[in-house]
N, C-alpha and C positions, 0 to 999 in steps of 0.2 A: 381605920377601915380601908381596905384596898378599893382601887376603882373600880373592879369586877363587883365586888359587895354593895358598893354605892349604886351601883349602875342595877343590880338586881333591887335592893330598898326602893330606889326614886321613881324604879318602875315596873312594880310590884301592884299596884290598884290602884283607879280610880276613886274621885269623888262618893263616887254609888256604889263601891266595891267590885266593882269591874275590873276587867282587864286591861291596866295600863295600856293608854294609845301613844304613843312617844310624838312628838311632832316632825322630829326628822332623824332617821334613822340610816346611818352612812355606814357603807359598807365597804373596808379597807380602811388601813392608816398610814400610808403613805404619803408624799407633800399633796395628791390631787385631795385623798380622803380628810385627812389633816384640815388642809385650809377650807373643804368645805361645813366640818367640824365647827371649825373655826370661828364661820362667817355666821351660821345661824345659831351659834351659843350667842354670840356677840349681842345679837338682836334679840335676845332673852326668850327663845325657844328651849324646849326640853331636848335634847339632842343625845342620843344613842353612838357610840361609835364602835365599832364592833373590826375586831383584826383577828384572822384566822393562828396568826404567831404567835408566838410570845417578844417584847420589847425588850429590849434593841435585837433587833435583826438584821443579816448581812442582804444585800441586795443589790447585785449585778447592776454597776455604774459608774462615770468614769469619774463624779461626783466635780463636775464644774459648775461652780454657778456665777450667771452670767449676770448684766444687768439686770434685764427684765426679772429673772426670779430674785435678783435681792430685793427689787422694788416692789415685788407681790410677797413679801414676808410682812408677818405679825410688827405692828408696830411695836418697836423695843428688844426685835427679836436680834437675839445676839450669833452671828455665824460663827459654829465651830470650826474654822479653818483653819486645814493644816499646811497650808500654802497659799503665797501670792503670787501671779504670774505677771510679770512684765517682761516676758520675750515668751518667742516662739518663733522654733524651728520647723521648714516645711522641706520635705524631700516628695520626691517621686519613685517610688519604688525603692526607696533607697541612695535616689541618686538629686542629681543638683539641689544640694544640700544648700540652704540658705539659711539664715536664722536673722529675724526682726525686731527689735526692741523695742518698748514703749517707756518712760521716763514716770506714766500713772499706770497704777494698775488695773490691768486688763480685766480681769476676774478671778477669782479665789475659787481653791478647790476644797473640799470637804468628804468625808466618811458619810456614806448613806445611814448606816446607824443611830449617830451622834445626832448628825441632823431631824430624821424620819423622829428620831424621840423628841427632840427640844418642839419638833412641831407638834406633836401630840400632848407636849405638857401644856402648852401653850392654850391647846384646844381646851384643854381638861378647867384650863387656871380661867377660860370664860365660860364656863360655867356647862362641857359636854362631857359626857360618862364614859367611861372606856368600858369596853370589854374585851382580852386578848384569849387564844385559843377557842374564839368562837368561828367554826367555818358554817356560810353559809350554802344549804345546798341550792334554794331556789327562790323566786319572790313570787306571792298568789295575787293577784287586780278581782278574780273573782272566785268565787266558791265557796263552801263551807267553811274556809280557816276565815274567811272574811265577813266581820261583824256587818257594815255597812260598805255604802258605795264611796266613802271618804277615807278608805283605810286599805292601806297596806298590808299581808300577811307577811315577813319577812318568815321564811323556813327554816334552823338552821341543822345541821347535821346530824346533831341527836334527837330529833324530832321538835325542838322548841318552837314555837311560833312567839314570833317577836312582832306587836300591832304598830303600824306609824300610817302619819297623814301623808307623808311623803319620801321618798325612798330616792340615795343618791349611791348611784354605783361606782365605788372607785377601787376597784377589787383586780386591780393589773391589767394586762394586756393578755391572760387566760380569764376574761372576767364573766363570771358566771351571770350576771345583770346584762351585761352587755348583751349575752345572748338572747336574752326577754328581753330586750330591748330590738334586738336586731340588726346591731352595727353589722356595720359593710365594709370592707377593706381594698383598696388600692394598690398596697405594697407591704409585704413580709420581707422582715432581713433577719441575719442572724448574726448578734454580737457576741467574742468568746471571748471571756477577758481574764487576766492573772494579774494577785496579788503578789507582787514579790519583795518580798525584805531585802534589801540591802545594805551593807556596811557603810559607814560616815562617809567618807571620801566619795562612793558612787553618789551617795545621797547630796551633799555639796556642789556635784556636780550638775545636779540635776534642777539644785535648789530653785523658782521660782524661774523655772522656764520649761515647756510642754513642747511635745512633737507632735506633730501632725503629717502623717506621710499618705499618699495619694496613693494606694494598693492596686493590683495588678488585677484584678479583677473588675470587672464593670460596677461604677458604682461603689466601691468599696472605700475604705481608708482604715488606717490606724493611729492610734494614739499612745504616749508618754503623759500621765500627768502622776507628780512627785505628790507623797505625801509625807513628807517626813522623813522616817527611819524604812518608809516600802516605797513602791514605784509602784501603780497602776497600769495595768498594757493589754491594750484589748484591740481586736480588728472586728469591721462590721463589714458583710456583703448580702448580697441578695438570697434570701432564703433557698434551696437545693442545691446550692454550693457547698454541701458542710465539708467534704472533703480537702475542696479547694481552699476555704473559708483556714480550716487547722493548719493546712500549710502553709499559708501566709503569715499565721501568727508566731509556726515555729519558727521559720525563718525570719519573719520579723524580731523575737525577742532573740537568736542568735544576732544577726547583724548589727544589734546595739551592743553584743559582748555582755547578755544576761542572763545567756542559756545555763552557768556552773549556777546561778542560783536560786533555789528551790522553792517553788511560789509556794506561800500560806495556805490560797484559796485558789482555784481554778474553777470557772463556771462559763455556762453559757446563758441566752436569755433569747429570744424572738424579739421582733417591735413589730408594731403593727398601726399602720397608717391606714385613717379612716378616707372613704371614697367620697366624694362632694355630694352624694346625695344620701349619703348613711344617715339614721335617722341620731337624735341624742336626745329622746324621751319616748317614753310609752306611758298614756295615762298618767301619774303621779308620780312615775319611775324617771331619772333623769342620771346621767351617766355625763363624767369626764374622766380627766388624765388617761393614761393608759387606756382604760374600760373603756372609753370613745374613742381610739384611736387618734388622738390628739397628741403629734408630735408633729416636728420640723421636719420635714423628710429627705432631705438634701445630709444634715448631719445630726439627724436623729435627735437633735438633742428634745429631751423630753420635760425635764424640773420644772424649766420656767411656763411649757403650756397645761403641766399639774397644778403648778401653783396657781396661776390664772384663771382654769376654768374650773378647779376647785372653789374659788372664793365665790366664782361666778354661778357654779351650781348650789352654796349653799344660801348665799342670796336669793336667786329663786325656787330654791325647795321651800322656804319659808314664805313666799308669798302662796305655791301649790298646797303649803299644810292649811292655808286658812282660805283656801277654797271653797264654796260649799257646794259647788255640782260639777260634773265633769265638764260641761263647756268653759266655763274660767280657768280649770286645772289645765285643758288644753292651752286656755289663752296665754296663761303663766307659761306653760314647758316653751310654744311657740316664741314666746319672749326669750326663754333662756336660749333657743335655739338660734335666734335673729344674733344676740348680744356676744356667741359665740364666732358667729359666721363673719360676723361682722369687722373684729378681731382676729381673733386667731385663724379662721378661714383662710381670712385675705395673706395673713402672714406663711401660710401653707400655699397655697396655691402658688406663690413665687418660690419657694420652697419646690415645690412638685420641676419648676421650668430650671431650679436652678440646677436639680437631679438632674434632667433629661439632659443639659451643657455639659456638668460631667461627668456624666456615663461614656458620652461622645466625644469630648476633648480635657480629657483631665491635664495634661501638659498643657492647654492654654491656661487654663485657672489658675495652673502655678505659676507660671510667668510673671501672669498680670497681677498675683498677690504679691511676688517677690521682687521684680524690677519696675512695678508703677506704683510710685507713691500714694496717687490718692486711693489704689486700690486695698493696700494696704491701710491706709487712713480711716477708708471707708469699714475696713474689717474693724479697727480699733471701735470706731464708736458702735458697731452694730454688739459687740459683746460687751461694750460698759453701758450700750442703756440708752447710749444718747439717741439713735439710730435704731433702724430696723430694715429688714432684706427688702419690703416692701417700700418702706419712705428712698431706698437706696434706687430704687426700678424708678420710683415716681419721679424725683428730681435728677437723675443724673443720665443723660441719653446714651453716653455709651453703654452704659447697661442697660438699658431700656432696649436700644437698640440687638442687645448681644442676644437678649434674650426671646425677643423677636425672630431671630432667626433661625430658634431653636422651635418654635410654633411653626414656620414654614415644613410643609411635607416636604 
């Protein structure tokens, strides 16, 4: 039986021959959608997971994972990694080129594909139903698609109505929920990135150390991470630069001497970073990854705050499906919003101060990554896990200090 087939049988009617009500019903299967998948099969919830694709699907990323998302994966979950990194190269525009080694490895990188599926089996193997090629167009809180004041109408494109107690939106950074939801946004950028195949020798070369170049554009960078037999290479700047944004990248992938070969994949993608006061529920509907604009907004990286506030959303979608009036369901979403803020907020909000340093001094940043040790040190443990941008502000005063003076008008 396919999971589409199961996922129509399981929930197919009620008890009383009704219209199956799902208990949580996630929309998108990406790492936020996945682990929220995930978290409320776990807890022996009927759980719906619904992906407008078909599995495995390509999906614009530079595919690093860092501490923190290895530490929010599935216990036992096995990384498909096609690289480990222990160095890293940082230039400036191309220039003062320095390159850093670590003796452990810093973090491993991965194929969005490989990964986005092993997390969806994973969801499937606790006990959540897949369904792929289903796009949703919209979610009902009230009217006629809605039996009661406990249910969800989920809409989806071919006119289906799909019933849950609780609704979790993880349907991208174009996320249809997010918009019945309300999210608010702070910062758009645009990342353009090419897959490029390379022969043994480039690839040797490249083996199991990443570039990081500080771009000429405010705010912007580029990246090298190696997979294997291709190289990843994408540049991110502030969204209405696209012009500027493609030149950087051709001239970035010339200047490494990779322009003679012929990327597989070429894409772009937007990100989009949520405002401190954007909401992340509405009634029974509650939204992460992407769909809440939940990313690190200094370098964008996105997996480990999907993976995070995925597990975080399907944990309390399962307390909102067993709500029985809307003032609890508030109280529930209000909790998942606190247990966010709380986290990943505060790890953002240093994130926002560390942007605004270098938008303004991108040549100090290299510096102090490149000729100050513990600056560098401090980089090491913030990508293995042990550390975070936040724990880094709170104990160490010359950042503390640096970043202060980037709040002074």
């Amino acid at each position: 039986m396919s999971s589409e087939q199961g996922a129509q049988d399981s929930g197919s009617a009620d008890e009383a021959g009704q219209e199956a009500v799902w208990d949580v019903v996630v929309v998108g299967a990406g790492p936020a959608g996945a682990s929220a998948a995930y978290a409320a099969a776990t807890a022996g919830r009927r759980v719906l997971l619904l992906e407008k694709a078909e599995l495995p699907r390509y999906k614009t990323c530079g595919g690093g994972i860092i501490g923190p998302s290895r530490d929010a994966l599935p216990p036992g979950f096995e990384l498909p990694l096609r690289d480990r990194v222990h160095a890293v190269t940082f230039s400036l525009n191309g220039r003062l080129v320095r390159t850093k080694r670590s003796r452990q490895m810093l973090f491993g990188l991965i194929n969005r594909p490989e990964f986005d599926a092993g997390l969806v089996e994973a969801a499937q193997r606790a006990g959540a139903q897949l369904r792929t090629g289903t796009a949703v167009s919209r979610v009902e809180q009230h009217g006629t698609a809605v039996p009661d004041r406990r249910t969800v109408a989920v809409v989806l494109s071919d006119g289906e109505t799909v019933l849950a107690r609780a609704v979790v939106g993880a349907d991208g950074s174009a996320s249809r929920i997010g918009a019945h939801v309300g999210v608010k946004l702070a910062q758009v950028d645009l990342g353009l990135e090419a897959e490029i195949p390379v022969p043994p020798e480039v690839a040797e070369d490249w083996a199991g150390r990443v570039l990081i170049d500080w771009g000429p554009l405010p705010g912007s960078y580029g990246w090298v991470f190696p997979k294997g037999d291709s190289l990843t290479v994408g540049v991110i700047s502030a969204r209405g630069e696209g012009g500027a944004t493609k030149r950087y990248l051709d001239d970035f992938i010339a200047r490494l001497g990779l322009a003679g070969f012929e990327p597989s994949i070429s894409s772009g993608h937007l990100t989009r970073c949520r405002s401190d006061d954007s909401p992340l529920s509405r009634g029974r509907v509650l939204v992460c990854g992407d769909a809440a604009g939940l990313l690190e907004p200094w370098t964008r990286e996105g997996i480990s705050y999907a993976l995070r506030s995925g597990r975080l959303a399907g944990e309390w979608a399962v307390r909102i499906s067993e709500a029985h009036d809307a003032v609890d369901a508030r109280r529930q979403a209000l909790n998942y919003a606190f247990a966010v803020k709380a986290g990943l907020g505060v790890e953002m909000g240093v994130g926002r101060r560390m942007m605004a340093l270098f938008e303004k001094r991108p040549g100090l940043l290299h510096a102090v990554l490149t000729t100050f040790p513990p600056a560098w040190n401090a980089f090491a443990k913030i990508v293995r896990g042990s550390s975070s941008l936040a724990e880094l502000v709170r104990t160490h005063p010359l950042a503390r200090r640096a970043l202060s003076a980037v709040d002074r008008p």
